[in-house]
N, C-alpha and C positions, 0 to 999 in steps of 0.2 A: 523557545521551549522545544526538546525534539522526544519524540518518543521513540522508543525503538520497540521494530516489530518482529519478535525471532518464533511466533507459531503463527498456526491457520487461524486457531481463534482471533489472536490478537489483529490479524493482517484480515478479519472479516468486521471485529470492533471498529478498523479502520475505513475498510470498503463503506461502511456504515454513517458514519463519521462525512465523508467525501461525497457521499453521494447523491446530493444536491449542488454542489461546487458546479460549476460553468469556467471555473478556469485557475487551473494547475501548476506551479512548478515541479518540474522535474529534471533530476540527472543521474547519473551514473558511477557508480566505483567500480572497476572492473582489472585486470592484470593480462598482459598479453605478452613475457617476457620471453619467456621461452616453449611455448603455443603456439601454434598457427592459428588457433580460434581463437576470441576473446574468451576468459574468464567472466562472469558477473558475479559481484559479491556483495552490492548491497544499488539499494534504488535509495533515492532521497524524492519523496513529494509533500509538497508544502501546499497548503489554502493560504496563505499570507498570512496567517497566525501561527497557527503549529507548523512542525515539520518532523516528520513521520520517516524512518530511518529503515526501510524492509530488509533484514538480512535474509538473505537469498538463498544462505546457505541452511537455514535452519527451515525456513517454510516449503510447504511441499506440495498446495494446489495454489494452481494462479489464474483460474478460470474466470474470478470474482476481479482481480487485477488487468486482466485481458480486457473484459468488458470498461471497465473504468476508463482504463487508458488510450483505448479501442473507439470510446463514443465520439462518432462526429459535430456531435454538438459541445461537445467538451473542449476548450483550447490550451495546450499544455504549450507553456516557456520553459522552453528550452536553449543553451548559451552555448553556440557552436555543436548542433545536434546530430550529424553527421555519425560521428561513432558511437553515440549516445543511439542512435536508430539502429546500428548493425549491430549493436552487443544485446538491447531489447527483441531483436529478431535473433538471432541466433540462439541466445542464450531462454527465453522465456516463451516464441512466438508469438511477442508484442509487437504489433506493427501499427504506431499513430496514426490516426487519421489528419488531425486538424491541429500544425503546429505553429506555435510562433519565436521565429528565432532571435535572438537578442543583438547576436552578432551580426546576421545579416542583414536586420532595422537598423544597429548603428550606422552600417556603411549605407544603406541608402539614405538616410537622414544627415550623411556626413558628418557623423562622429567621429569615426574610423573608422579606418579598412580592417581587417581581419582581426581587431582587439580582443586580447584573451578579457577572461570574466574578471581577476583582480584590476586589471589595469581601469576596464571600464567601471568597474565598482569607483574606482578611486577620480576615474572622472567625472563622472557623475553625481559621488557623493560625496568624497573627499572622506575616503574611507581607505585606508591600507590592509591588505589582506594579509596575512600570514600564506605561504603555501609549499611551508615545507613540506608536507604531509601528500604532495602528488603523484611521488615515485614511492610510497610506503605501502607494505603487503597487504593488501584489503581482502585477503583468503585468509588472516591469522585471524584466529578469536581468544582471548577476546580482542575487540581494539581498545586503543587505548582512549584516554579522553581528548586527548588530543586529535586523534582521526574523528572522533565521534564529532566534535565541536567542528575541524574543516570541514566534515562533510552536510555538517547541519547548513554552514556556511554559504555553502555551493547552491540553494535553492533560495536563500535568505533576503537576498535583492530582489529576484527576479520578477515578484511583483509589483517594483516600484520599477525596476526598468522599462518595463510592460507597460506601464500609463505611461511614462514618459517619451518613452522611444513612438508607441500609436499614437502620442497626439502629434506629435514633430512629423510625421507623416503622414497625418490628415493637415494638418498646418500645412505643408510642402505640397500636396495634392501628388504622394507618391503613394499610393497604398495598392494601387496596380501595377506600380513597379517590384515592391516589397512583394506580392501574391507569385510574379512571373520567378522570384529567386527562389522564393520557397515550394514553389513546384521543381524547380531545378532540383533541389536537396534529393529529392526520393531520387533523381533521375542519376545521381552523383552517389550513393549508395548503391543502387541497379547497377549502376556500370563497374562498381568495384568488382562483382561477382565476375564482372567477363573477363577473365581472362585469356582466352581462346588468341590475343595477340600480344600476350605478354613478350616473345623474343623482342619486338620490335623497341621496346621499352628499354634492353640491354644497351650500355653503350659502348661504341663502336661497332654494334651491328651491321652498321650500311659497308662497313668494310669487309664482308664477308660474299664470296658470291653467291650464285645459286643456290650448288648444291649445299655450300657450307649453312647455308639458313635456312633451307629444306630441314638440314638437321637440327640445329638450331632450336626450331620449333618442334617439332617432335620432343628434346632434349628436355624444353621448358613447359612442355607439354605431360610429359613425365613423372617432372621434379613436380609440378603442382599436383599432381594424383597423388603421390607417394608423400610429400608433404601435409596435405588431407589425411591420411588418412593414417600417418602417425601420431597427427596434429603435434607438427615440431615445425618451427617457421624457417623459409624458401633456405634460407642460407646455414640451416642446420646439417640440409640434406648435402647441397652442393651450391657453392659460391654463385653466383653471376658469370663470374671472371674465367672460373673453371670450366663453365660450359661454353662460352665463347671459346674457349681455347680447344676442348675436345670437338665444337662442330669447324674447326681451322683446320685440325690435324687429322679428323675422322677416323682415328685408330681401328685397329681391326682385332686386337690383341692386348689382353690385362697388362703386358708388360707394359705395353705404348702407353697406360695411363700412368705411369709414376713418370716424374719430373714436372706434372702439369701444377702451376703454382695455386696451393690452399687444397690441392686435393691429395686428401694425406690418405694413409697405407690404411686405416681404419675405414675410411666412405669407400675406397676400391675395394675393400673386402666386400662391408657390404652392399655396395651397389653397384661394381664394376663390371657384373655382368651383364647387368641391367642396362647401364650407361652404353655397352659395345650392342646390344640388339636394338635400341633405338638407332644407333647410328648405322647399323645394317640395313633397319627397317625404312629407314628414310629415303633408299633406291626406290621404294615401289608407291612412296607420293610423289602429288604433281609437284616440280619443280616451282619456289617461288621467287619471284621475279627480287631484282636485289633491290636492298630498299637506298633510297632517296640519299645522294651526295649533303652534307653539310653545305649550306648557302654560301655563295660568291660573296665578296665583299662587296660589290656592287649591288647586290641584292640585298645584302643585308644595310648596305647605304638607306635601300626603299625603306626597310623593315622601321630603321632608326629614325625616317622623319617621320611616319606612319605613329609612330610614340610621341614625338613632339609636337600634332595632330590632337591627337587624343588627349594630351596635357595640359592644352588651350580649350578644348571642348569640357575637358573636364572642369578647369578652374572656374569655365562661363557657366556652369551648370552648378556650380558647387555641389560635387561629386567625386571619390576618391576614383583615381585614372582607373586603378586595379577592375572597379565593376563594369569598367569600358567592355575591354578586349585584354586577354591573357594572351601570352606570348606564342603559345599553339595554332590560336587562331589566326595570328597576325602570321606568323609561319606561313599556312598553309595560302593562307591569301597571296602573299605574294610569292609564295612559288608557282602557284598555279597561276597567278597573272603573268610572271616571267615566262610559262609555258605558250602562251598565247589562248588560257581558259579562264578565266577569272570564276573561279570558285567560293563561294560565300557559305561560313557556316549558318546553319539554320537560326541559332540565335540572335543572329546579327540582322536575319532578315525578318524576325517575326518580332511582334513585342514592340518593346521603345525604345530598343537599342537599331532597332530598324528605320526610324527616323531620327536616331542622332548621329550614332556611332557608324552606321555604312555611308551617308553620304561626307561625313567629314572622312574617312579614308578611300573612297571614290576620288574627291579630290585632289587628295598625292597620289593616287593610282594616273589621273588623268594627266599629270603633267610630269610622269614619266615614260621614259621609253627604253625597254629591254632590250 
């Protein structure tokens, strides 16, 4: 049964309702197509009985929903919660305290690695979900019955995943590994906001030098203010591709910007003169150092057993490789051991991934030589 919530009163009936609950489903409907912010348009939370459908767009205090969502004694499940946290904070300044993620209990418990919610629904319960309804306008009102029943949907399992998935991790004696991921989460939200090193994220960057990534950054430094703050998304304004090309060519002159490819007569009108005083302005930062060549083959030989390593650890562990080491990590590992520095990112050294996963790649480190 779902009720939908489109006033204050109705959405204080509910607060009313919930407010003895110790533990929550919750998710999110939201649109971010042609945004730089997310949209919110509707919250889904469930007690395991009802489920309560907040249209977002008709209610107008959420001070009573803050506190709800807000309580640290309260534990909301939630199924890959990541944007499900930046569109609550953006859109409402809902920021959970005490969550439990469904997704990332499957992969500890070794269900699966990254399993979207139908598929684990149907693993779990041998249940097939409908999900047409995931790319549909959730800002049109009214919706239809169709959205209303996916979205009822989308909270529906979540407390049976919940008993299943915490007891397979007290069974497993992993619930301090499950606590170390789900601290990760907030810290994997935090860091989307930094953008401050986005150039470095462009590709083929390392093939630009100094000064050309001096600009670069300025460039992309730019594009994300002026993207903010028409809230129209990064490639609205100006390509990826575009700006690597204008921090190559460093134009000095609106003509120099036509022929550069995807940057049409319409974005150099309006931003071409903006785009030529970054690139002027970028004489008077410090110079940054060029980034990092694409690994040798021989390095990335290291890289390769370093994965077949972790494949054997992983299988002895029955554990998905993925929650090992991501391939950034294994990067930076062995280029900094190819340096003559061996550099360990911090997760690797704290935690339990610090007695599994560093000494099984210590060991292909040791029995090579650069």
């Amino acid at each position: 049964m779902s009720i939908w919530v489109d006033s204050d009163e109705k959405l204080n009936q509910m607060l009313n309702a919930l407010s003895d609950q110790d533990l929550l489903a919750v998710d999110t409907e939201f649109i971010r197509t042609n945004t730089f912010f997310p949209k919110i348009a509707l919250i889904q939370i469930s007690d395991g009985k009802e489920c309560f459908l907040v249209d977002v767009l008709a209610v107008s205090h959420y001070d009573g929903l803050k506190r709800l969502l807000e309580d640290s004694d309260r534990t909301l499940i939630f199924h890959a919660c990541a944007e499900d946290l930046e569109v609550l904070e953006h859109g409402l300044n809902i920021v959970p305290k005490n969550i439990f993620d469904t997704q990332i209990a499957a992969g500890i418990a070794n269900v699966g690695y990254s399993m979207g919610y139908a598929r684990l629904v149907q693993h779990l319960f041998d249940v097939e979900l409908d999900k047409q309804e995931t790319r549909s306008d959730w800002l049109a009102r009214p919706l239809t019955e169709r959205q209303i029943e996916y979205a009822a949907l989308d909270v529906a399992y979540l407390h049976a995943m919940h008993e299943i998935l915490d007891k397979m991790l007290t069974d497993q004696a992993r619930q301090l590994w499950f606590e170390e991921e789900r601290a990760a989460v907030y810290a994997l939200v935090s860091d989307r906001k930094n953008t401050q090193n986005y150039h470095r994220k462009l590709k083929g960057a390392w093939r630009l030098n100094s000064d050309s990534l001096t600009v670069l950054k300025r460039l992309c430094d730019w594009r994300e203010t002026t993207a903010r703050s028409l809230d129209k998304p990064r490639s609205h304004v100006v390509k990826d591709n575009s700006l690597l090309e204008i921090a190559k060519r460093m134009p000095a002159l609106v003509a120099e910007l036509y022929g550069i490819d995807d940057l049409y007569g319409g974005t150099i009108k309006r931003h071409g003169s903006a785009l030529l005083s970054e690139v002027a302005a970028a004489v008077q930062d410090e110079p940054l150092p060029r980034l990092p060549e694409p690994l040798s083959k021989s390095v990335s030989a290291v890289m390769k057993t370093m994965r077949v390593a972790l494949t054997g650890l992983a299988e002895g562990i029955e554990l998905p490789q993925e929650f090992l080491s991501n391939k950034k990590e294994l990067e930076s590992i062995v280029r900094s051991a190819s340096q003559g520095n061996c550099v360990w990112p911090q997760r690797l050294n704290d935690g339990w991934r610090g007695g599994l996963v560093k000494p099984a790649l210590e060991g292909v480190l040791a029995e090579v030589k650069f």
